[in-house]
C-alpha positions in Angstrom: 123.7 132.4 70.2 124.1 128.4 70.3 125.7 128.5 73.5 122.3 130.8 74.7 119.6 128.0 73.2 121.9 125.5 74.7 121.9 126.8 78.3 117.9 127.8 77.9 117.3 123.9 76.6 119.1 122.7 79.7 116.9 125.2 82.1 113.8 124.2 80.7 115.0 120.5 81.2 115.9 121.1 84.4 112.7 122.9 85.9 110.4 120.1 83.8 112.6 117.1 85.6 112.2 118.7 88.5 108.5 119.1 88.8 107.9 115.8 87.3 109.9 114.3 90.4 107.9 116.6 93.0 104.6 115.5 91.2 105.5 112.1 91.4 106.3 112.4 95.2 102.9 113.7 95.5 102.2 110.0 94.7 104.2 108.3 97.0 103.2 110.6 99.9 100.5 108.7 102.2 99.7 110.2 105.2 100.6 107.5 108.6 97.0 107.5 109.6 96.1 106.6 105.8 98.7 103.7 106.0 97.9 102.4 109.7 93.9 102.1 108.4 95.7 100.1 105.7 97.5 97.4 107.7 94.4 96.8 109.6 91.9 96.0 106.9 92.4 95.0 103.3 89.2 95.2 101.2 89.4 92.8 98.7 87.0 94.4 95.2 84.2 93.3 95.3 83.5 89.5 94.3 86.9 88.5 95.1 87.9 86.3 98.4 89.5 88.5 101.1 93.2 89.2 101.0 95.1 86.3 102.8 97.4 87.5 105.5 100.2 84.9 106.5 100.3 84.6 110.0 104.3 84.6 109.7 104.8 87.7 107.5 102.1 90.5 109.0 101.3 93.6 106.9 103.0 96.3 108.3 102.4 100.4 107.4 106.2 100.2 105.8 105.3 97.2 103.3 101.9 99.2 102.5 104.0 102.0 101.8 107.0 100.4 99.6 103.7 98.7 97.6 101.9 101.4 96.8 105.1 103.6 96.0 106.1 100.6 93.5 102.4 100.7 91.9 103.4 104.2 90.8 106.7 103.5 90.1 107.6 102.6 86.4 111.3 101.2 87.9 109.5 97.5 87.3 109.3 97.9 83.2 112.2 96.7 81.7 112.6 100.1 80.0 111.2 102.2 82.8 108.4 104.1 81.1 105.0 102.9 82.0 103.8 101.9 86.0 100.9 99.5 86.9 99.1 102.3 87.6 99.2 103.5 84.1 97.0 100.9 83.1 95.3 99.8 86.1 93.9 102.2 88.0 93.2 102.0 91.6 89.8 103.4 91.1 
């Protein structure tokens, strides 16, 4: 009977890691088009100067990308459990 609750813990586990890594890659998905808009134009909110740019180091879609899948990644905390989105939401 242990061995049963044992193997149905481990299943349960499992299935929950599992859709919390293809929920999460919901996140990181942006669609190319999204991204290319992106490296174009970056709206700074409102009352703040614009977004420098250095002439040297140019936004491309792949730096877009890797920034906004670290804003949803918690691999930044020290103990891995919150991301900046958590708190500050790109709303």
């Amino acid at each position: 009977m242990l061995a049963r609750k044992i193997i149905f813990i481990l299943l349960i586990t499992t299935l929950s890691t599992s859709f919390l890594l293809i929920v999460q890659a919901g996140h990181w998905a942006i669609a190319a088009d999204q991204v290319a808009k992106s490296a174009r134009v970056i709206k700074a909110p409102l009352g703040l100067p614009p977004v420098p740019v250095p002439a040297d180091n140019p936004l491309t879609p792949e730096k877009i990308a890797r920034g906004r899948r670290l804003y949803y990644d918690p691999i930044l905390l020290v103990d891995k459990t919150v991301a900046c989105a958590t708190c500050h939401h790109p709303g």
